[in-house]
OpenMM code with the backbone's topology and positions (N, CA, C; nanometers):
from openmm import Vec3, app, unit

residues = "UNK UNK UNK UNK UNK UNK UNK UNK UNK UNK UNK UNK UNK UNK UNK UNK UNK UNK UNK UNK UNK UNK UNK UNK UNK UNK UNK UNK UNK UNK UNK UNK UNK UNK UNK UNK UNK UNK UNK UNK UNK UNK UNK UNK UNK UNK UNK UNK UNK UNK UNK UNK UNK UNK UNK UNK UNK UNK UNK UNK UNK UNK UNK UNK UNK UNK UNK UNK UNK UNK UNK UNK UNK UNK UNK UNK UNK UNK UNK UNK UNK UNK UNK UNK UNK UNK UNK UNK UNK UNK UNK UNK UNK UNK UNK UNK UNK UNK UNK UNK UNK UNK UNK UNK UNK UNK UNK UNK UNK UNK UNK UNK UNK UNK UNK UNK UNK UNK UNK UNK".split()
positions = [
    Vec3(-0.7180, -0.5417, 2.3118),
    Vec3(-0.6846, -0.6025, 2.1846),
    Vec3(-0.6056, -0.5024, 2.1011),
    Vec3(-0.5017, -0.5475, 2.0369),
    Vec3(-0.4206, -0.4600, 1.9733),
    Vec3(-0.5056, -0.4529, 1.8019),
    Vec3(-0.4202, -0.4910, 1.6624),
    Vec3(-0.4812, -0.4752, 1.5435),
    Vec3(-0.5584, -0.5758, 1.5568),
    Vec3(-0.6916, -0.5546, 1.5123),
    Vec3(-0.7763, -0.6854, 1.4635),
    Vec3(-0.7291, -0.7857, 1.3312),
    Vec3(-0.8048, -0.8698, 1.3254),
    Vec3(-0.7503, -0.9547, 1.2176),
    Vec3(-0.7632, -0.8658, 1.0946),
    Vec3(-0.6667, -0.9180, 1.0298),
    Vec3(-0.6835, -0.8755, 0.7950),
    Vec3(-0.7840, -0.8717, 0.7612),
    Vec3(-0.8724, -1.0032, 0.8065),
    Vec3(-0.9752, -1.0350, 0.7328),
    Vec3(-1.1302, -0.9362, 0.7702),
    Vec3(-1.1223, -0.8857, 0.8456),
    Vec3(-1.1788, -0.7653, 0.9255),
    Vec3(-1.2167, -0.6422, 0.8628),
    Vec3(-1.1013, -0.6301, 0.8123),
    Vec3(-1.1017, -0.5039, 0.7247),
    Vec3(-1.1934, -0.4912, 0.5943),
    Vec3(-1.2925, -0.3695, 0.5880),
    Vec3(-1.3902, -0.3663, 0.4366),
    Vec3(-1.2631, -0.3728, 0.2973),
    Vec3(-1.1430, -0.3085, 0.3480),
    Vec3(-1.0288, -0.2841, 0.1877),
    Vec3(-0.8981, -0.2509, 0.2459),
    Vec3(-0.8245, -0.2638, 0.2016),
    Vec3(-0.6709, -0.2723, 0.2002),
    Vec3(-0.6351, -0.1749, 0.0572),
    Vec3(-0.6280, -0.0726, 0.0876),
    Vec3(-0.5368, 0.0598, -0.0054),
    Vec3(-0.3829, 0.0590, 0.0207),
    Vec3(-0.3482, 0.0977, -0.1526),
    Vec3(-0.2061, 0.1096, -0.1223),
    Vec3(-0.2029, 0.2729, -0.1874),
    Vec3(-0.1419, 0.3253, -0.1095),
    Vec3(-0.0955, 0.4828, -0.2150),
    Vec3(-0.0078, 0.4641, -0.2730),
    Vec3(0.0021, 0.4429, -0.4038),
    Vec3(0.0469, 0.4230, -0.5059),
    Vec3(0.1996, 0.5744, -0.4958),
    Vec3(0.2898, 0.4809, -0.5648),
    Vec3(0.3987, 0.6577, -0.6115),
    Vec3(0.4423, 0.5796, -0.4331),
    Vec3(0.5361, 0.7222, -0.4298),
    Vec3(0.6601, 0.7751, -0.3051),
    Vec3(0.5359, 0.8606, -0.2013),
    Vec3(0.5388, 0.8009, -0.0881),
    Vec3(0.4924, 0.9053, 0.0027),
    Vec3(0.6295, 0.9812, 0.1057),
    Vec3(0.5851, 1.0832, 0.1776),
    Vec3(0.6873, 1.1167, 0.2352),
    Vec3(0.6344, 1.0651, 0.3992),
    Vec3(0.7498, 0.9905, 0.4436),
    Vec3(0.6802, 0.8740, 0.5573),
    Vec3(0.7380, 0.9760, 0.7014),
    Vec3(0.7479, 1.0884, 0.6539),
    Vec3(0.7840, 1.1567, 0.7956),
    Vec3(0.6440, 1.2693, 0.8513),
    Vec3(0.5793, 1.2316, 0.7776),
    Vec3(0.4461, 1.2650, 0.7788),
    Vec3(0.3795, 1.1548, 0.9112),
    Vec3(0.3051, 1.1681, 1.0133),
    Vec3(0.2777, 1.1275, 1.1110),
    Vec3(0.1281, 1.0726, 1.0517),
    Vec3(0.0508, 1.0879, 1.1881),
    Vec3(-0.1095, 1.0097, 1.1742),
    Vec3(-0.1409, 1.1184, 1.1051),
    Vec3(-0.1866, 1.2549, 1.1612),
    Vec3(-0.2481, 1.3409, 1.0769),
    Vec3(-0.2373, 1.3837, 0.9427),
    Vec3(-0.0927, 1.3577, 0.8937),
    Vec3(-0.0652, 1.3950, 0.7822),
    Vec3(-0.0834, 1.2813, 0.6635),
    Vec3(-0.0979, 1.1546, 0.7049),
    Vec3(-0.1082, 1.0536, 0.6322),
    Vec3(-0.2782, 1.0393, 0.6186),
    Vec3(-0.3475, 1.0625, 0.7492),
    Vec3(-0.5257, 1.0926, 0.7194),
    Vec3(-0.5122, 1.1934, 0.6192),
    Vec3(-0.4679, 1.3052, 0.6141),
    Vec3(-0.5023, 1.4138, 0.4951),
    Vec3(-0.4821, 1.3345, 0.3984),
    Vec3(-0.3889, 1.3223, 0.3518),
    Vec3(-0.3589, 1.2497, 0.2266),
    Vec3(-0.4881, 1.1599, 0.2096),
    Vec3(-0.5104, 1.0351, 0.2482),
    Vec3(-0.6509, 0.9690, 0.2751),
    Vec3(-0.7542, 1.0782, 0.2139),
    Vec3(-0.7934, 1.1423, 0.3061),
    Vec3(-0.9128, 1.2496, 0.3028),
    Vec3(-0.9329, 1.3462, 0.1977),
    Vec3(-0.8128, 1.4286, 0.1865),
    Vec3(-0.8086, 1.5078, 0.0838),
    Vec3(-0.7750, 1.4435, -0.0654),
    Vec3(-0.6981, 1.4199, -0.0861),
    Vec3(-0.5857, 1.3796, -0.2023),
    Vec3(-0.6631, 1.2143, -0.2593),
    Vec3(-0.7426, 1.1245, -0.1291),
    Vec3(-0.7755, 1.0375, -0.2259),
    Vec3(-0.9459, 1.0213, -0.1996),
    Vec3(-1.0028, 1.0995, -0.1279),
    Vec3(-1.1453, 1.1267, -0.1407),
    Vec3(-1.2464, 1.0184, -0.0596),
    Vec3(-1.1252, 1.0067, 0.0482),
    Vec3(-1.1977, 0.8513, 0.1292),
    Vec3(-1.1360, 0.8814, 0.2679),
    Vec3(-1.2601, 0.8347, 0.3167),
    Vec3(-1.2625, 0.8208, 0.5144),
    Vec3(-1.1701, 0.7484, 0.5763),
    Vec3(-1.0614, 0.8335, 0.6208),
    Vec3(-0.9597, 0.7864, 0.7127),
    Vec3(-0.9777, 0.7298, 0.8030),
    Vec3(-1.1500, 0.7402, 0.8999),
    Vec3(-1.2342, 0.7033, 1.0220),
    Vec3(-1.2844, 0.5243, 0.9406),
    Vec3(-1.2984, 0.5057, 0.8372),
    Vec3(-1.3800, 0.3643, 0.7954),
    Vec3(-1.2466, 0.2520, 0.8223),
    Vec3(-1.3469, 0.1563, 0.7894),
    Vec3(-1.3069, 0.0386, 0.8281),
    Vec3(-1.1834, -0.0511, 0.7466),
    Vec3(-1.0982, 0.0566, 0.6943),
    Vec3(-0.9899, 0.0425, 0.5949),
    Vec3(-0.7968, 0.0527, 0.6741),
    Vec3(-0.7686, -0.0127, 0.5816),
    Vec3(-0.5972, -0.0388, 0.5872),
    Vec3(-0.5050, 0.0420, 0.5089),
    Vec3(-0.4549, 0.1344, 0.5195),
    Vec3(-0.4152, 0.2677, 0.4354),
    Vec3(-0.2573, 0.2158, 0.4183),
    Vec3(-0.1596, 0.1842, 0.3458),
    Vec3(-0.0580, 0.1568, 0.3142),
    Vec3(0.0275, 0.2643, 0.2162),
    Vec3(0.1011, 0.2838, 0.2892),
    Vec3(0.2557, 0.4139, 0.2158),
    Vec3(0.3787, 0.3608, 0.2115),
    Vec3(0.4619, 0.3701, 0.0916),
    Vec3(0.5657, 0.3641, 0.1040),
    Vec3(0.6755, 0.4599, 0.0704),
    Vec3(0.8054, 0.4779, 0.1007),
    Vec3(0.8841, 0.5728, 0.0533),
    Vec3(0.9526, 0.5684, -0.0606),
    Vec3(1.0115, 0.6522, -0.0973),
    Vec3(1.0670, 0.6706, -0.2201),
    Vec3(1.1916, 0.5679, -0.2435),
    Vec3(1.2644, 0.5406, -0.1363),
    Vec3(1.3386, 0.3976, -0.1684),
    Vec3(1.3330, 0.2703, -0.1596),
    Vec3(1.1241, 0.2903, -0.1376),
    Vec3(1.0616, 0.1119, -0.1494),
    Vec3(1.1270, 0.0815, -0.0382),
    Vec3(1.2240, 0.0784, 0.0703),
    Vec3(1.2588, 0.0287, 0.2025),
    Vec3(1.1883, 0.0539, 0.3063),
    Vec3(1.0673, 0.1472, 0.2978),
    Vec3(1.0237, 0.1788, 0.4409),
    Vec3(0.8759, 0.1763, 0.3781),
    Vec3(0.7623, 0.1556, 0.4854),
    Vec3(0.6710, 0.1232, 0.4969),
    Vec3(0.5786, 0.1451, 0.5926),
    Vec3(0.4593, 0.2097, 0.6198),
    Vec3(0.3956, 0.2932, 0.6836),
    Vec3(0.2413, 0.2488, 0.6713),
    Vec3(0.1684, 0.2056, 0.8005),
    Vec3(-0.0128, 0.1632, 0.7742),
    Vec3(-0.0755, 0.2679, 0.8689),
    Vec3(-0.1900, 0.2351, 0.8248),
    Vec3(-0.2772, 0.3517, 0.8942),
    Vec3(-0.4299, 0.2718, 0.8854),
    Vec3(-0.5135, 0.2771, 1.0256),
    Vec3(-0.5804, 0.2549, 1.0277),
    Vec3(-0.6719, 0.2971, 1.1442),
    Vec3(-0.8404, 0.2837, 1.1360),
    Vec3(-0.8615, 0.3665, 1.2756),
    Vec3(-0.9122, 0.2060, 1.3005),
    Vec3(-0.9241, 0.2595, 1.4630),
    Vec3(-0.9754, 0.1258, 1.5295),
    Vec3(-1.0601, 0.2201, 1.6379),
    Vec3(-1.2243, 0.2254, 1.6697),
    Vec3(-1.2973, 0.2621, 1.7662),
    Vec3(-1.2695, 0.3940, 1.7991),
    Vec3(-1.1515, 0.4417, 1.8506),
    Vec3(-1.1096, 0.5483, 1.9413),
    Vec3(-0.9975, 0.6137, 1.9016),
    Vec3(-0.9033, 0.5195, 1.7940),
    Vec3(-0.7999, 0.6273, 1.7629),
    Vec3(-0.7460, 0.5284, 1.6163),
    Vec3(-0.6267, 0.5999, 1.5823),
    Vec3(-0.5634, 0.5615, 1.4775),
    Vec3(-0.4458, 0.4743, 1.5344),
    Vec3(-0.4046, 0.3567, 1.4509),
    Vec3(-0.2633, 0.2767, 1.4716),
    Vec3(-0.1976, 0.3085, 1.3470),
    Vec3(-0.0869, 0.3240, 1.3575),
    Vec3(0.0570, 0.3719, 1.2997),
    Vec3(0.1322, 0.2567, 1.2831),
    Vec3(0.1340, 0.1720, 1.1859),
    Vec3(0.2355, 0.0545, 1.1758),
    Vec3(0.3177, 0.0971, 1.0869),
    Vec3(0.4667, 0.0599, 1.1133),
    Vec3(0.5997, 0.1321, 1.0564),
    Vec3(0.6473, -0.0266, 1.0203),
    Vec3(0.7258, -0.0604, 0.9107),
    Vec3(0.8325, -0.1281, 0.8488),
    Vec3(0.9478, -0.0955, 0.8197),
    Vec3(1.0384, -0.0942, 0.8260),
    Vec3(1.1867, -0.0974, 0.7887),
    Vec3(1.2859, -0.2055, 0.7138),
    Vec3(1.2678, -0.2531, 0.5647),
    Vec3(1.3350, -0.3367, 0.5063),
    Vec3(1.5434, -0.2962, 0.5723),
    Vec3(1.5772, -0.3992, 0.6294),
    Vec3(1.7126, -0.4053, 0.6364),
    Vec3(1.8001, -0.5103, 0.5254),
    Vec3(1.8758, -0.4910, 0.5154),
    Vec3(1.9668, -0.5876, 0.3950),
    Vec3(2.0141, -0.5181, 0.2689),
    Vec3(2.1169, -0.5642, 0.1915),
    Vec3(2.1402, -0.5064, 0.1042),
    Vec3(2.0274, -0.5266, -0.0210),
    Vec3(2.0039, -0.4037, -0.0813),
    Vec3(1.9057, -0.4400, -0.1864),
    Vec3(1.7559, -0.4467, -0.1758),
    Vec3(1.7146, -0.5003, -0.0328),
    Vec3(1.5708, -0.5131, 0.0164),
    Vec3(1.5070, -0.3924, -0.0254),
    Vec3(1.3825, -0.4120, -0.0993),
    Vec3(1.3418, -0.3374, -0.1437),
    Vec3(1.1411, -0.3805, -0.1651),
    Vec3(1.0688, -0.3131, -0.0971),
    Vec3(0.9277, -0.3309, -0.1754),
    Vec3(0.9136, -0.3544, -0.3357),
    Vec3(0.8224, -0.4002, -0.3568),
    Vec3(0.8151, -0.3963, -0.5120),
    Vec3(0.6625, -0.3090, -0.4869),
    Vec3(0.6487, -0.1467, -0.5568),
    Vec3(0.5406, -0.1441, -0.5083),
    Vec3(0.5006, -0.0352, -0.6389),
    Vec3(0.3673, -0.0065, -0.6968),
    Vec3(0.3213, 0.0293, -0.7951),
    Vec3(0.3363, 0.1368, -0.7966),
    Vec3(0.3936, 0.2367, -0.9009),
    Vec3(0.4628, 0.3556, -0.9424),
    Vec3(0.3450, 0.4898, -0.9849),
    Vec3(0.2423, 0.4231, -1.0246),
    Vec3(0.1241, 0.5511, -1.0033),
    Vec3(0.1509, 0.6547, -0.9118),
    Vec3(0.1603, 0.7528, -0.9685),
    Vec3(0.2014, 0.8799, -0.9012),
    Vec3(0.0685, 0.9345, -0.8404),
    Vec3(0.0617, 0.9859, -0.6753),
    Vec3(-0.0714, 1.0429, -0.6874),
    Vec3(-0.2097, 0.9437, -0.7144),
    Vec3(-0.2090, 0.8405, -0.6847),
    Vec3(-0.3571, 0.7397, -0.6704),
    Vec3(-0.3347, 0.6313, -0.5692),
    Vec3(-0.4403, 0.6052, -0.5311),
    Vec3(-0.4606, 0.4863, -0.4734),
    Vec3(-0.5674, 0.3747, -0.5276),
    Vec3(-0.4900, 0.2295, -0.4762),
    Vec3(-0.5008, 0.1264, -0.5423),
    Vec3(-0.6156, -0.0134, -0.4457),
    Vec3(-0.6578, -0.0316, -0.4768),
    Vec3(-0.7429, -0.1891, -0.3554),
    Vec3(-0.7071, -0.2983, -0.3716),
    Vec3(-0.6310, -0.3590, -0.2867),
    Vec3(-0.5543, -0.4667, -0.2620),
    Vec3(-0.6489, -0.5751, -0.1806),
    Vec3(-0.6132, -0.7047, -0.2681),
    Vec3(-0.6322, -0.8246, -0.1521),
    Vec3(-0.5809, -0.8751, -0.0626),
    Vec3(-0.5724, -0.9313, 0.0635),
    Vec3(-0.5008, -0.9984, 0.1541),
    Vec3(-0.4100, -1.0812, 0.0698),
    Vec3(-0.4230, -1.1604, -0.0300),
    Vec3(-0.3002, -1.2539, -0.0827),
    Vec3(-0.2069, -1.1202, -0.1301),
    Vec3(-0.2712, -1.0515, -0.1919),
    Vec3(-0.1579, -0.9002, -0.2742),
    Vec3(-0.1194, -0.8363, -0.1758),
    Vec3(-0.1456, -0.8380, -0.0939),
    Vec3(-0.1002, -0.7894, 0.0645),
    Vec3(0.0408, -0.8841, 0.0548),
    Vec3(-0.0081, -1.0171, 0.1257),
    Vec3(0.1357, -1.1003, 0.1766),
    Vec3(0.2279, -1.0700, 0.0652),
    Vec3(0.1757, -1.1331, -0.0897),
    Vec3(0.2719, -1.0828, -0.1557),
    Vec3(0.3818, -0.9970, -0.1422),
    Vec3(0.2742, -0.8496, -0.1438),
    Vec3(0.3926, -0.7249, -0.1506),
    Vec3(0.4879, -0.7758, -0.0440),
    Vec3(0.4201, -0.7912, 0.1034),
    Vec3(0.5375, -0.7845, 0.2109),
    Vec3(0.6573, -0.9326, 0.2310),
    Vec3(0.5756, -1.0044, 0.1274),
    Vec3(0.6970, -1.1260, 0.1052),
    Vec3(0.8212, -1.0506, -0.0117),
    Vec3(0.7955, -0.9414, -0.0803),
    Vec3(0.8885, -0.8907, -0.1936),
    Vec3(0.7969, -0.8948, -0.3340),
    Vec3(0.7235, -0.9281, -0.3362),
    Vec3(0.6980, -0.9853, -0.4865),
    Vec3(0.6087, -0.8501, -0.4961),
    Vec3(0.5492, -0.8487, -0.6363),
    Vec3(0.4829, -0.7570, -0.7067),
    Vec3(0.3375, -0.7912, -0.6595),
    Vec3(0.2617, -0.7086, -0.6206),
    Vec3(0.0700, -0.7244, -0.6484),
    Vec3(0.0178, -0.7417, -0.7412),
    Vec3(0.1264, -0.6965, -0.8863),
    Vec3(0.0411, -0.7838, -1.0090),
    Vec3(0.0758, -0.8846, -1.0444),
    Vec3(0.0118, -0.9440, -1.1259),
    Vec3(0.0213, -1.0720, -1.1643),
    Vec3(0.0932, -1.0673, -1.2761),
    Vec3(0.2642, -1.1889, -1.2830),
    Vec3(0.3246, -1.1772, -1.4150),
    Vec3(0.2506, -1.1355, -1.4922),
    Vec3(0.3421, -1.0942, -1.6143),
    Vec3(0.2500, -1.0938, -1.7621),
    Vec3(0.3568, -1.2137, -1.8434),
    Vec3(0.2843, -1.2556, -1.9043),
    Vec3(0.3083, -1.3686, -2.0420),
    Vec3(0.3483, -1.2740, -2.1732),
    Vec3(0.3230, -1.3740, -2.2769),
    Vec3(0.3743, -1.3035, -2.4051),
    Vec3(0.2127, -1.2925, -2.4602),
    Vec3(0.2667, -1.1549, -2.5545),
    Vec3(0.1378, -1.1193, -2.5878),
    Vec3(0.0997, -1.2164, -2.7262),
    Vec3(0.0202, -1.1800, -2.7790),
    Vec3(-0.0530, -1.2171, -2.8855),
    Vec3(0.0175, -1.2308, -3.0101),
    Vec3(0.0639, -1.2270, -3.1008),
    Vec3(0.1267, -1.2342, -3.2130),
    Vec3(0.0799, -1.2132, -3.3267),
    Vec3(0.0532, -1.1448, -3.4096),
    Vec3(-0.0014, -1.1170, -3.5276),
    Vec3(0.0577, -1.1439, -3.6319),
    Vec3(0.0365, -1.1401, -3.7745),
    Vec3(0.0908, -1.1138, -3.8976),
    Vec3(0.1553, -1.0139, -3.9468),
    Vec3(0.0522, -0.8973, -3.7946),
    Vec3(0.1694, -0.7360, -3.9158),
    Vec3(0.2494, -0.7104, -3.7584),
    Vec3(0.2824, -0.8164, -3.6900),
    Vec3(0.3954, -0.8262, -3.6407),
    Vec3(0.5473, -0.8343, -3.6617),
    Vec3(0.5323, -0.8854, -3.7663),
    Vec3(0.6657, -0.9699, -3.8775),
    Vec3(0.6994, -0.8325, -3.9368),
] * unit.nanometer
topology = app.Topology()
chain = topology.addChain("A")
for resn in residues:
    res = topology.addResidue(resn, chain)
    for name in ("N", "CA", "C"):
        topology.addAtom(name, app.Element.getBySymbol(name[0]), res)
C-alpha cells in the first residue's frame, strides 16, 4: 500500500512562512522536531512550501519509513495561496487541505467589519 487515506491522519500541519524545499526527509523532520516541538514519527501530514508559493513538499511517516510528496505548480502565475507566519506551524482540515491545493486560501473570506459612530 502506498499513502493511506487523508482521513487517517490524527492532523494535517502546514509550516507556515518559506521553507527551503531542498532540504530532503531529514532536514524537513528537524524542522518538525526541533523548530516546531512535534514528532516527525506520529501519525501526522507535515506540509512546506517555498518561497515562490510554486513548489510544495509533504512529509509523513508510515510504519517503517518516511514518504516525501513533492508538487510543482506549472503555468503562468500558479501560485499556492499559503499563510505568511514566519517560523510556526498551523492545523489544517482536509476541506483547508483541498482548498489550498485547489488555489484558494485556508482562511475563510473576511466580510466588512462592524461600523461604529467614532468611525465617521
Amino acid at each position: 500500500m502506498l499513502l493511506k487515506d487523508i482521513r487517517e491522519y490524527s492532523g494535517i500541519f502546514l509550516a507556515t512562512g518559506a521553507t527551503d524545499l531542498r532540504k530532503a526527509v531529514d532536514g524537513l523532520a528537524y524542522i518538525v522536531k526541533q523548530e516546531f516541538q512535534m514528532d516527525p514519527f506520529g501519525n501526522y501530514l507535515f506540509l512546506f512550501c517555498n518561497k515562490k508559493r510554486n513548489r510544495l513538499k509533504c512529509l509523513c511517516w508510515e510504519k517503517n519509513g518516511f514518504w516525501l510528496g513533492y508538487k510543482r505548480l506549472d503555468g503562468m502565475g500558479a501560485r499556492f495561496v499559503w499563510p505568511d507566519d514566519p517560523d510556526s506551524v498551523r492545523d489544517i482540515s482536509i476541506p483547508q487541505l483541498e482548498k489550498l491545493l485547489g488555489g484558494l486560501s485556508v482562511d475563510p473570506p473576511r466580510g466588512f467589519g462592524e461600523v461604529t459612530a467614532r468611525d465617521f
